[in-house]
VEXDREN-2710 file (C-alpha; in Angstrom, 1 decimal):
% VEXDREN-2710
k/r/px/py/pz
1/UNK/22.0/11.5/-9.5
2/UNK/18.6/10.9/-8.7
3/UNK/15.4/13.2/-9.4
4/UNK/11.9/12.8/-8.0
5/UNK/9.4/15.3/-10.0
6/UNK/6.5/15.3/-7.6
7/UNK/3.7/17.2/-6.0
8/UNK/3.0/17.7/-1.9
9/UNK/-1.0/15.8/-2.2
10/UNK/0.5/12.8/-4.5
11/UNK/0.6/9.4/-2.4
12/UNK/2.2/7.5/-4.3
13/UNK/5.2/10.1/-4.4
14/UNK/5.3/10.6/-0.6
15/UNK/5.7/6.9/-0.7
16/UNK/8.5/7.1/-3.7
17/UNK/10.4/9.1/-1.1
18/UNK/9.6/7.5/1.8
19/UNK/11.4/4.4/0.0
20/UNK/14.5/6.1/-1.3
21/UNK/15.1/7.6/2.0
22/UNK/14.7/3.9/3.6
23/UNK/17.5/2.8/1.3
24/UNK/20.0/5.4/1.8
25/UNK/19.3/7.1/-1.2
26/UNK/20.0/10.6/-1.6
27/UNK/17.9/12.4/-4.7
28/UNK/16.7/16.0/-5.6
29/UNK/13.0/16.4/-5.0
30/UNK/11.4/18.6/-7.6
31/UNK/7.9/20.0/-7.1
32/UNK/6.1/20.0/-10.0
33/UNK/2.9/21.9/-8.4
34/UNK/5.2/25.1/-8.3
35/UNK/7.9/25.3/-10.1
36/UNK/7.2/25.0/-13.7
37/UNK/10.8/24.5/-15.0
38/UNK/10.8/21.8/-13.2
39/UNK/7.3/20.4/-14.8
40/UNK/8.1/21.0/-18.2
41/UNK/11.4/19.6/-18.0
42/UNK/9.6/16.4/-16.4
43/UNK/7.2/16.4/-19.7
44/UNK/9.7/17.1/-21.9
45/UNK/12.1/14.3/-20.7
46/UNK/9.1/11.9/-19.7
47/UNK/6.5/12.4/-21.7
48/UNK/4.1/12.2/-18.9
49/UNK/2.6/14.8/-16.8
50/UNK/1.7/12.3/-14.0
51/UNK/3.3/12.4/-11.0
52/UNK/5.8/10.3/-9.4
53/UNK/8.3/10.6/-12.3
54/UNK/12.1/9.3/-11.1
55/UNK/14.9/10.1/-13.3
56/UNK/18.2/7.5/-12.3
57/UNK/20.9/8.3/-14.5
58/UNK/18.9/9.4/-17.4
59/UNK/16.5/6.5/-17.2
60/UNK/13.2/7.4/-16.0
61/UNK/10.3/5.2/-14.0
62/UNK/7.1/6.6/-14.0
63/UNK/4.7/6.0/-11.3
64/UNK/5.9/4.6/-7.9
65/UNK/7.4/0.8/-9.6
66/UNK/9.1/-0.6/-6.4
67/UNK/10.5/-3.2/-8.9
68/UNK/11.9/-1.3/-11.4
69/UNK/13.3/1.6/-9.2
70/UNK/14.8/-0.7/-7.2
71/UNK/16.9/-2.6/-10.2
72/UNK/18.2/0.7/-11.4
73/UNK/19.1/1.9/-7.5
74/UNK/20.8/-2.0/-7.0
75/UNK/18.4/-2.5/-4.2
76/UNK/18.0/-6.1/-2.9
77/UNK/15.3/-6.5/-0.3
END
């Protein structure tokens, strides 16, 4: 399972997703803007309240780290 805590005016995360979907990879998008579960959960889990935050199998990536997200996912460019 894959979670993206986000916000709609965040670059970076429209970029995040833009990559996932590019690779076939489904995930659950979580606004952080609105839904506040969602935003504590992402602080409480995290410990950052910066947005993109990706969760991949209880590890998280913070920030859009092509590199990083892409060793957890498998992805080989």
């Amino acid at each position: 399972m894959v979670k993206v805590f986000s916000t709609p005016s965040c670059p970076f995360c429209v970029s995040l997703k833009h990559f996932l979907k590019e690779h076939n990879i489904e995930f659950e998008e979580f606004n952080v803007a609105e839904d506040k579960k969602a935003r504590e959960e992402m602080i409480q889990k995290s410990g950052q309240m910066g947005v993109p935050v990706i969760e991949i199998d209880e590890k998280f990536v913070v920030g859009f780290d092509k590199e990083k997200i892409s060793q957890l996912l498998g992805i080989k460019d």
